[in-house]
Structure formats: structure tokens, C-alpha cells
C-alpha positions as CSV (number, residue, x, y, z in Angstrom):
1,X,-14.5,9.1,20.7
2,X,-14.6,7.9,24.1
3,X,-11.9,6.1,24.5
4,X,-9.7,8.8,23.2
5,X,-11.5,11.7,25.8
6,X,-11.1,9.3,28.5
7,X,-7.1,8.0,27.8
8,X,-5.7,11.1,27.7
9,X,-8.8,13.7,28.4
10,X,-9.3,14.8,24.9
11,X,-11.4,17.7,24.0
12,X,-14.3,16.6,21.2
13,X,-12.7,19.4,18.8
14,X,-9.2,17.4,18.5
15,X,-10.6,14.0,17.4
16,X,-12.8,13.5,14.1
17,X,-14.7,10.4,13.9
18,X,-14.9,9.2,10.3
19,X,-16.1,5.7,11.3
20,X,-15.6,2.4,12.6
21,X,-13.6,-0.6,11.4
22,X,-13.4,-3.9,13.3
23,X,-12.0,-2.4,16.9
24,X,-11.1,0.5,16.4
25,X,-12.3,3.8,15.8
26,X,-11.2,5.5,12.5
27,X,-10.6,9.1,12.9
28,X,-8.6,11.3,10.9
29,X,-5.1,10.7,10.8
30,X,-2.8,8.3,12.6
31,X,-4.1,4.9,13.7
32,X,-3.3,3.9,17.1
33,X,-4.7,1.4,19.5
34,X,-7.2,1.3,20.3
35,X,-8.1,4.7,19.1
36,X,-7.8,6.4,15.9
37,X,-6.5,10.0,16.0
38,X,-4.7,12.9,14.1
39,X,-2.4,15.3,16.1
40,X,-4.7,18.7,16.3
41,X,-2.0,20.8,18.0
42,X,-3.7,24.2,19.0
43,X,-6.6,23.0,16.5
44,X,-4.3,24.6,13.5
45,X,-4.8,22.0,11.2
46,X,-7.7,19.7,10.0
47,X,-7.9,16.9,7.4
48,X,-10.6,14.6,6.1
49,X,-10.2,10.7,4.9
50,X,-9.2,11.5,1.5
51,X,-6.3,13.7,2.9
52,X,-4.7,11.1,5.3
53,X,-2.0,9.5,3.4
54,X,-1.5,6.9,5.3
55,X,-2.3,4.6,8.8
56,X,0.3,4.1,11.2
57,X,0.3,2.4,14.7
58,X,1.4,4.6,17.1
59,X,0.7,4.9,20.8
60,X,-2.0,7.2,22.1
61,X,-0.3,9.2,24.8
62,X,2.5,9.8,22.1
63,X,0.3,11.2,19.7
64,X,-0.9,14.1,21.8
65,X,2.4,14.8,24.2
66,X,3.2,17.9,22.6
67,X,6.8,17.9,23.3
68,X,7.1,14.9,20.9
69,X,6.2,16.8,17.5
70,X,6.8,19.9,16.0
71,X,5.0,21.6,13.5
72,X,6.6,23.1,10.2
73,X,5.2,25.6,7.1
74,X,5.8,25.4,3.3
75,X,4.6,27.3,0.6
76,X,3.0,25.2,-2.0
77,X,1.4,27.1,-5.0
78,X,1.5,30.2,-3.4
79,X,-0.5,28.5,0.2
80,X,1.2,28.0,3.1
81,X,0.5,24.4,4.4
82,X,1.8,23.1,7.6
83,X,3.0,19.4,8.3
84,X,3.9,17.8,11.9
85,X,6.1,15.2,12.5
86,X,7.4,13.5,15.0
87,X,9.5,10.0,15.7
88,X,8.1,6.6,17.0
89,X,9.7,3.1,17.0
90,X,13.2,4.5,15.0
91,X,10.5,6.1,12.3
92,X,9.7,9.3,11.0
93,X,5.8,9.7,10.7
94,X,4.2,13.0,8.7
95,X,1.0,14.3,9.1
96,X,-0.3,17.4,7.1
97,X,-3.0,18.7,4.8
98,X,-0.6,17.8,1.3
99,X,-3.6,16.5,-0.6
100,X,-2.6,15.4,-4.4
101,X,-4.8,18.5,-6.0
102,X,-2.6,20.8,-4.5
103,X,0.1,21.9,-7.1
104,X,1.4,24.6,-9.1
105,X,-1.1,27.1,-8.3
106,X,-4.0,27.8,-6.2
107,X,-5.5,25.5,-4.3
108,X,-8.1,23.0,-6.9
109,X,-6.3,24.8,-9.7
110,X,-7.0,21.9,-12.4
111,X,-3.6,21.6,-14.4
112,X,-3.5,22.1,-18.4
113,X,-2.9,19.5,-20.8
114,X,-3.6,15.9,-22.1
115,X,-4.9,13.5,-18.8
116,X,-1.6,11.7,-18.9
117,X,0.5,14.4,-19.4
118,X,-1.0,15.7,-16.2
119,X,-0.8,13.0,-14.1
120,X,2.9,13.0,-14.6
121,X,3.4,16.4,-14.1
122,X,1.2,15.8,-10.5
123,X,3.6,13.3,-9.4
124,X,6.6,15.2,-10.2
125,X,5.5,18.4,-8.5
126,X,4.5,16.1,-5.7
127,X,8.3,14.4,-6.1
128,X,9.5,18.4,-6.0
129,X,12.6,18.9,-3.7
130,X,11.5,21.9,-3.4
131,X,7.6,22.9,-2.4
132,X,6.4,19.1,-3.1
133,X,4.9,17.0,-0.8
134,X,7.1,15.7,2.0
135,X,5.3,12.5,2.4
136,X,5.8,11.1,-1.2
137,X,9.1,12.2,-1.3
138,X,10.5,9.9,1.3
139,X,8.6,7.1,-0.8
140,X,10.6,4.6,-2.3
141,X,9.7,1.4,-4.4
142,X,9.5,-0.8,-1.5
143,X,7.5,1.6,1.1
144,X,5.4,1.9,-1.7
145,X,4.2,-1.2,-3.0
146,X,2.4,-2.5,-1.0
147,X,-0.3,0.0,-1.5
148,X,-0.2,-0.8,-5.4
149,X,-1.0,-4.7,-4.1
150,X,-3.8,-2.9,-2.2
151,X,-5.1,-0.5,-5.2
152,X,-5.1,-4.0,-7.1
153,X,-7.3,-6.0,-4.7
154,X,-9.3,-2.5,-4.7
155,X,-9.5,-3.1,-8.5
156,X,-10.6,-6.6,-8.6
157,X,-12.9,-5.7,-5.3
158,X,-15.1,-3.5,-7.6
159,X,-15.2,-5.3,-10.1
160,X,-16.4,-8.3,-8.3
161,X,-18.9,-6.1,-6.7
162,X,-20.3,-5.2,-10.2
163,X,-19.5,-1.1,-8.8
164,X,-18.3,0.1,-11.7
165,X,-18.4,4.3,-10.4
166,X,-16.3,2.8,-7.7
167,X,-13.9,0.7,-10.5
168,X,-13.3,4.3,-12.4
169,X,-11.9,5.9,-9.1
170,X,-10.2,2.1,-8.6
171,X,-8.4,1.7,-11.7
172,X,-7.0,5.8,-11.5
173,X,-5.4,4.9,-7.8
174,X,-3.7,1.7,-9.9
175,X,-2.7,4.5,-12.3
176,X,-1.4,6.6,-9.9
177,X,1.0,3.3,-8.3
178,X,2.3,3.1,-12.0
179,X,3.1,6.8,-12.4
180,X,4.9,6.5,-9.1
181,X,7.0,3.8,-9.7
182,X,8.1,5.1,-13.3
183,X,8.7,9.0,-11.2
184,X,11.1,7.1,-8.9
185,X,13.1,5.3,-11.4
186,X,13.2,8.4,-13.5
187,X,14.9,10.1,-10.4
188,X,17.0,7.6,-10.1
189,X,18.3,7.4,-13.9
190,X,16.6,3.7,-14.7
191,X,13.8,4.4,-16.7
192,X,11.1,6.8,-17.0
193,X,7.2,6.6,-18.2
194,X,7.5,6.7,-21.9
195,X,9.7,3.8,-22.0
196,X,7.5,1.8,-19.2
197,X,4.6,2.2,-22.1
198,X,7.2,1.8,-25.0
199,X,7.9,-1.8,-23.3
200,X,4.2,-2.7,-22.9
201,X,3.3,-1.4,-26.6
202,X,6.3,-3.3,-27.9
203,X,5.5,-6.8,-26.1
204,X,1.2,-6.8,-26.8
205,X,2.2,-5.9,-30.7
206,X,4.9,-8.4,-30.5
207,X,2.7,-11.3,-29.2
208,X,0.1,-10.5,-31.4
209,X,1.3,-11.3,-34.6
210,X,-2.1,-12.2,-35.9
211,X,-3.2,-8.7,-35.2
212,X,-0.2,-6.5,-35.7
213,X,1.5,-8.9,-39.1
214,X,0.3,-11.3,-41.0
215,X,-0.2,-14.5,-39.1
216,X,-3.7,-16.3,-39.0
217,X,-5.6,-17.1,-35.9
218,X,-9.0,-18.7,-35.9
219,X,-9.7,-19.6,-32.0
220,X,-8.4,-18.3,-29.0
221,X,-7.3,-21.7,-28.3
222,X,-4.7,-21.4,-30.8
223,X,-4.0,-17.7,-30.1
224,X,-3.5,-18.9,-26.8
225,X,-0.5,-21.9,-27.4
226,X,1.1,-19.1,-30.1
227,X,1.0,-16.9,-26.7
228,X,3.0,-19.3,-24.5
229,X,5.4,-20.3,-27.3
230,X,6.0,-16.5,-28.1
231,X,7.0,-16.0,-24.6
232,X,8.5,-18.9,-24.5
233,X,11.1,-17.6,-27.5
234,X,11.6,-14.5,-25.4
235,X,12.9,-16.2,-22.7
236,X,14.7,-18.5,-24.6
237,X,17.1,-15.1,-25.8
238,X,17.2,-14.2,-22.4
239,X,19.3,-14.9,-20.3
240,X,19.0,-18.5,-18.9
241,X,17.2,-18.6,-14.9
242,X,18.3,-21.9,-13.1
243,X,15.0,-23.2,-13.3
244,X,12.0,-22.3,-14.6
245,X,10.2,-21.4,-11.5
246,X,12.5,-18.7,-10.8
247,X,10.7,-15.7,-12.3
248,X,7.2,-16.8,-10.6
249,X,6.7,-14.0,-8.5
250,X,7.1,-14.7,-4.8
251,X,4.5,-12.0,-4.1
252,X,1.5,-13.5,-5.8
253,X,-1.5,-15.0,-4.1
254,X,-0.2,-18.3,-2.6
255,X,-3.2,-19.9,-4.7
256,X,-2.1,-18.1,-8.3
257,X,0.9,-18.9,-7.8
258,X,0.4,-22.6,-7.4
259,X,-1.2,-22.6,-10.5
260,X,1.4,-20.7,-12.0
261,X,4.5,-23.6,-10.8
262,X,2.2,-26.3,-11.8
263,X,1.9,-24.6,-15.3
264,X,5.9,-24.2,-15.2
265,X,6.4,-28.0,-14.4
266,X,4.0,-29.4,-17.1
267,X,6.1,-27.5,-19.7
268,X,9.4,-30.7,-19.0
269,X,6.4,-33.2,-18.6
270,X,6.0,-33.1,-14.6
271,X,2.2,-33.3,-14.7
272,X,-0.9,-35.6,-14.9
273,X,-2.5,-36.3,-17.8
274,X,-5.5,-35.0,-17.0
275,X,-8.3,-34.3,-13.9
276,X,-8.3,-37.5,-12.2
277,X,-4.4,-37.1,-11.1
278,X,-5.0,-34.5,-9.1
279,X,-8.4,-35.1,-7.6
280,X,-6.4,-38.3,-6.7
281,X,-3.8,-36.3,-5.6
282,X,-6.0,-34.5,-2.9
283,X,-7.7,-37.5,-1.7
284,X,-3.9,-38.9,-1.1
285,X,-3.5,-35.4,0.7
286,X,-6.0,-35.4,2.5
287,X,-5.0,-39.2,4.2
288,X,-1.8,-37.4,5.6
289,X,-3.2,-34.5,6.6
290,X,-5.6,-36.9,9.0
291,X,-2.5,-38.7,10.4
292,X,-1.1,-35.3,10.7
293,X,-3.7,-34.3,12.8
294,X,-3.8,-37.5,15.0
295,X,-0.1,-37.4,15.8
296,X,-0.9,-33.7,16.9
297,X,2.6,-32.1,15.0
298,X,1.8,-29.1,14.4
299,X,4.5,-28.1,11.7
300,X,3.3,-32.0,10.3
301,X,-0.2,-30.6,9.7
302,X,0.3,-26.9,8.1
303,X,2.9,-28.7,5.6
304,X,0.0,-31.5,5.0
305,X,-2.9,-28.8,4.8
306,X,-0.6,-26.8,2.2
307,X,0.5,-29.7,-0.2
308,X,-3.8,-30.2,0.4
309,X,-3.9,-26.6,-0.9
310,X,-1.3,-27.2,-3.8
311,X,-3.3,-30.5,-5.3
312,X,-6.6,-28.4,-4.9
313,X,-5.2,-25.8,-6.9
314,X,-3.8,-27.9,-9.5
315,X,-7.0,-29.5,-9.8
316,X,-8.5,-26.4,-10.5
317,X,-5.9,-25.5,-13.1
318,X,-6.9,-29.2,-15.3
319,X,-10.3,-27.9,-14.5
320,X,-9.6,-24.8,-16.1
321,X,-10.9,-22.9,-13.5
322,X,-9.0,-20.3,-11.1
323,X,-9.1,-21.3,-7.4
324,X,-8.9,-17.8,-6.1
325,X,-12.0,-16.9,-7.8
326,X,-13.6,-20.3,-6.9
327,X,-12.6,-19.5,-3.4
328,X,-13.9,-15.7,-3.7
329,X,-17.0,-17.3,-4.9
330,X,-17.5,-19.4,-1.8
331,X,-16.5,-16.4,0.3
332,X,-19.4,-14.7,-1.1
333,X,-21.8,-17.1,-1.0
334,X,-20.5,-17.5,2.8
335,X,-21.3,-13.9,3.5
336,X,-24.9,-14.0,1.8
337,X,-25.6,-17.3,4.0
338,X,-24.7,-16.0,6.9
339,X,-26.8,-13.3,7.5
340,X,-29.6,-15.4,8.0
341,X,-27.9,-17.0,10.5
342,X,-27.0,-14.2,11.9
343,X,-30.6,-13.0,12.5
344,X,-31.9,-16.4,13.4
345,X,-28.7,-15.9,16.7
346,X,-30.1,-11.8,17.3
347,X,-34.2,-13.4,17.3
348,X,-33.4,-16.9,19.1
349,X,-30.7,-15.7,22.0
350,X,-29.0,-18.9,22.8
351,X,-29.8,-21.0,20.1
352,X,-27.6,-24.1,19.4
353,X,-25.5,-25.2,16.9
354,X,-28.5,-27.5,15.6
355,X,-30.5,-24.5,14.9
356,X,-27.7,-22.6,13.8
357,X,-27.4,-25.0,11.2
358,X,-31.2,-25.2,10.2
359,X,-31.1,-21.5,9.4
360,X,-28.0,-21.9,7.1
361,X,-29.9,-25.0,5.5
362,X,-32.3,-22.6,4.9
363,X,-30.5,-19.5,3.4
364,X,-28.9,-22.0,1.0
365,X,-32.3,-23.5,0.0
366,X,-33.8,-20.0,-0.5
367,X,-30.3,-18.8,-2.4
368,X,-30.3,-21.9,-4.9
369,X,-34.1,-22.3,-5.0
370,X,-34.3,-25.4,-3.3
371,X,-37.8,-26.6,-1.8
């Protein structure tokens, strides 16, 4: 709140502070550096955190020169709602009170109907030409996904925090990045929701023969190799890729993915027998990476660090075990560590990396129960 009175002499009434986050102060609306702020021309318009669409760099003094945005009115459900916009960097930003419980009728007005059927019918009255919301309908498939990677992480985040209030609101954002997608491509004549959960109901009943016909499975280990050689026949009808890394999505965690290619290349034979490959594999890594890091290249060493990466992960996957989740793991344990260290640093001002150390010794002893 400071910094933004003392940039540009803002009065307290035009800046909202929500919170913090690393540097920068979050406040509703645009995010700019090193403040956080939401235009609040003539104090006309107010939102809160759940309103704010979106977070977009954008230079302070910008923000607030009021000759740089205009404000505009529609009529939504019978309430007149105003947006501003203005232009930065070639782009057109929005900001406005369009919050996603604002349709067909007054404002909060809960829509009739099965829960699916109104979710669709949000997202099309939010799609509207006419009356929707002008933010998501200059959304397209790619300025869009990369909040459904986010709702994702936000997914697995709660569930790895055990927050399960937190995973129902999760897993309905998710929802919502599906129901957007399938609105766009309706728009646009590809495909529309029904058949998105005709394909998905079609596939599950399809590689469940042992469920859905009359094929016997006793252990998940079989169910599991009748899996891969089910979708193995699909893609066999298919038409043919190059090779058979080519529909391993590029956008995956670098980790899963790993796994994923190393999967791919054991299906022609390209893979160790068992464990002791790859743990040889990293140890063989691991050598270059040292006379990487001697010779001081520094494109030598990131390539040597990442084919360190690739045996680890391929260790993990003879292992049977997923590295992100490993990796999470240590993350965690990380975190929980070092807040001990943390307060031995605030209680012992100056203390060395000797001590440092002792304190983490300790937090792991007291974490695994170690005298």
C-alpha cells in the first residue's frame, strides 16, 4: 500500500490490499511491479479476489493515467455492470465486476436444472455475443490453457495436502477448463460437450472389457497388460505416427514425461532388463556430469545434469515408483525441515553453516524418530 501511495500518490480508497505474495503486494486487480493494483477510476467500481479474472503485468503509472482507459456499461440480467480497458505492450487488458454467478437474471439468481446442464448453460451465457462476459469471450484454446495446467496442479495440490473442502472447489475449477474448451469448439463447429463425454464413455467401456463384456480379470496386473495392448490395437487402426514418441505430450512435466518415452522405447526392446541398468546408468551420468563441471561448459553441464535427470527417472519407472511424486515427497520433507532451521537463524543471528546444519540434523532426527 505504500509503495503504490508513494509512486504515483495514491489515495488509500483506490488500492485494496488482499495480501502479499513473494514481492509484491496483491491487491485487487492488475498485477504490476512492484505493486498490485485495480484501476478505481472516480471509485465507480470495486472487486474482490474471486472477481479478478486474471493477473497481468503492467506498469504502475499506466494503470492510473486516466487518459489511457476508458470505462464502458452493459446490461447483464437486467444490471448494468461497467468494464475498463485499456492497451499495454500491443494487448488489450479488461477489468470489470463480470463475476461467473452473474447470468440470466438478477444478480446470485441460481440457474434451474441438472448441475451439468447448468454449468453449460453458465459458460454459454458467459460466451454470449450479446450481454456475456467480455473477458471470456476473447478466450481461445490457447490463452486459456494454461489456467487448466494450473487448476490441475491446484487439483493434485489439495489432494496432497489431504484438504479435501479445498479439492471440491479444485476439482469444479478443472470442470469449468473442460466446459470451456468443449463451448469453444462448439462455437467453432468441432465438437461440443456431449460428444467430449460420448468419447470418454466410449474409450473407459471399451478398455474395460472385463467389466462392460465378458472377459475375465483376476489382478490388476493383468487388467493392466490388457490396458496397454487395448490401446495399443487402437493405435494400431489409427493412423500410423513416425515414431512412437510422437503423441507423448510435449506439455507434460519434464519428469512424467521421461517416464512416459522410456515406457514408449521398452515397447521395440530399447530398455534394461531390470533396476540395476539404470542405477548404473546414473552413476555413468553422473561421471560426465563431474567432467562437465570441471571443464566449466556450461551448455556441457545442463545436457549432462538432464540425461542425470532422464536415468533417474527411468530408474524410478523399473522401480515402479513416480519420480514427480518422489520429488514432491522430498519437497515436503524439505519444507517441514526447514523451519527448524529457520528458527535456529531468527534465535542465533549469525549462525554458521555448521550450526545450520546441526539444526537440520535435528528436525530430521525428531521427523523420523531418530535418537
Amino acid at each position: 500500500m505504500r509503495e503504490a501511495q508513494e509512486e504515483i500518490g495514491l489515495a488509500p480508497s483506490r488500492v485494496e490490499v488482499l495480501g502479499y505474495l513473494g514481492d509484491h503486494l496483491i491487491l485487487t486487480g492488475y498485477r504490476v511491479t512492484p505493486v498490485v493494483a485495480f484501476i478505481h477510476p472516480h471509485g465507480a467500481l470495486t472487486l474482490d479476489h474471486g472477481e479478478v479474472h486474471s493477473v497481468f503485468e503492467l506498469p504502475l503509472a499506466k494503470a492510473f493515467d486516466g487518459s489511457r482507459y476508458h470505462a464502458r456499461s452493459w446490461s447483464m440480467g437486467g444490471e448494468q455492470v461497467r468494464f475498463f480497458d485499456l492497451y499495454h505492450a500491443n494487448r488489450r487488458i479488461w477489468g470489470g465486476d463480470c463475476r461467473h454467478d452473474r447470468v440470466a437474471g438478477a444478480p446470485g439468481r441460481r440457474l434451474d436444472g441438472p448441475p451439468m446442464k447448468r454449468l453449460l448453460d453458465v459458460m454459454a451465457r458467459l460466451r454470449d455475443p450479446n450481454g456475456g462476459c467480455p473477458w471470456d469471450r476473447e478466450q481461445t484454446f490457447r490463452s486459456i490453457a494454461p489456467y487448466t495446467l494450473e487448476e490441475a496442479y491446484e487439483v493434485a495440490d489439495a489432494i496432497e495436502r489431504a484438504d479435501y473442502t479445498g479439492l471440491e472447489e479444485e476439482l469444479g475449477d478443472l470442470l469449468l477448463q473442460v466446459v470451456f474448451h468443449a463451448r469453444i469448439a462448439q462455437e467453432q463447429g468441432l465438437f461440443d460437450f456431449a460428444r467430449v463425454v460420448d468419447g470418454i464413455v466410449d474409450k473407459m467401456t471399451r478398455r474395460h472389457p472385463h467389466v462392460f463384456a465378458d472377459e475375465v480379470v483376476t489382478t490388476a496386473a493383468d487388467q493392466q497388460r490388457r490396458w496397454e495392448q487395448i490401446k495399443a490395437d487402437e493405435r494400431a487402426s489409427a493412423t500410423p505416427l513416425p515414431s512412437l514418441l510422437d503423441d507423448v505430450p510435449i506439455g507434460l512435466p519434464a519428469l512424467t514425461r521421461a517416464v512416459k518415452i522410456g515406457a514408449r522405447a521398452a515397447r521395440i526392446g530399447f530398455d534394461w532388463p531390470n533396476a540395476r541398468g539404470p542405477r548404473d546408468k546414473v552413476n555413468e551420468e553422473l561421471g560426465e556430469l563431474d567432467a562437465a563441471i570441471v571443464e566449466g561448459n556450461a551448455a556441457a553441464i545442463e545436457a549432462e545434469l538432464g540425461d542425470t535427470l532422464l536415468a533417474l527417472a527411468n530408474l524410478a519407472r523399473h522401480l515402479q515408483l513416480d519420480p514427480e511424486t518422489a520429488l514432491r515427497g522430498a519437497n515436503a520433507r524439505f519444507a517441514r525441515r526447514f523451519v527448524t532451521v529457520e528458527a535456529h537463524a531468527r534465535a542465533h543471528a549469525g549462525a554458521g553453516l555448521d550450526a545450520l546444519e546441526g539444526a537440520w540434523q535435528q528436525a530430521k532426527r525428531q521427523e523420523t524418530g531418530e535418537n
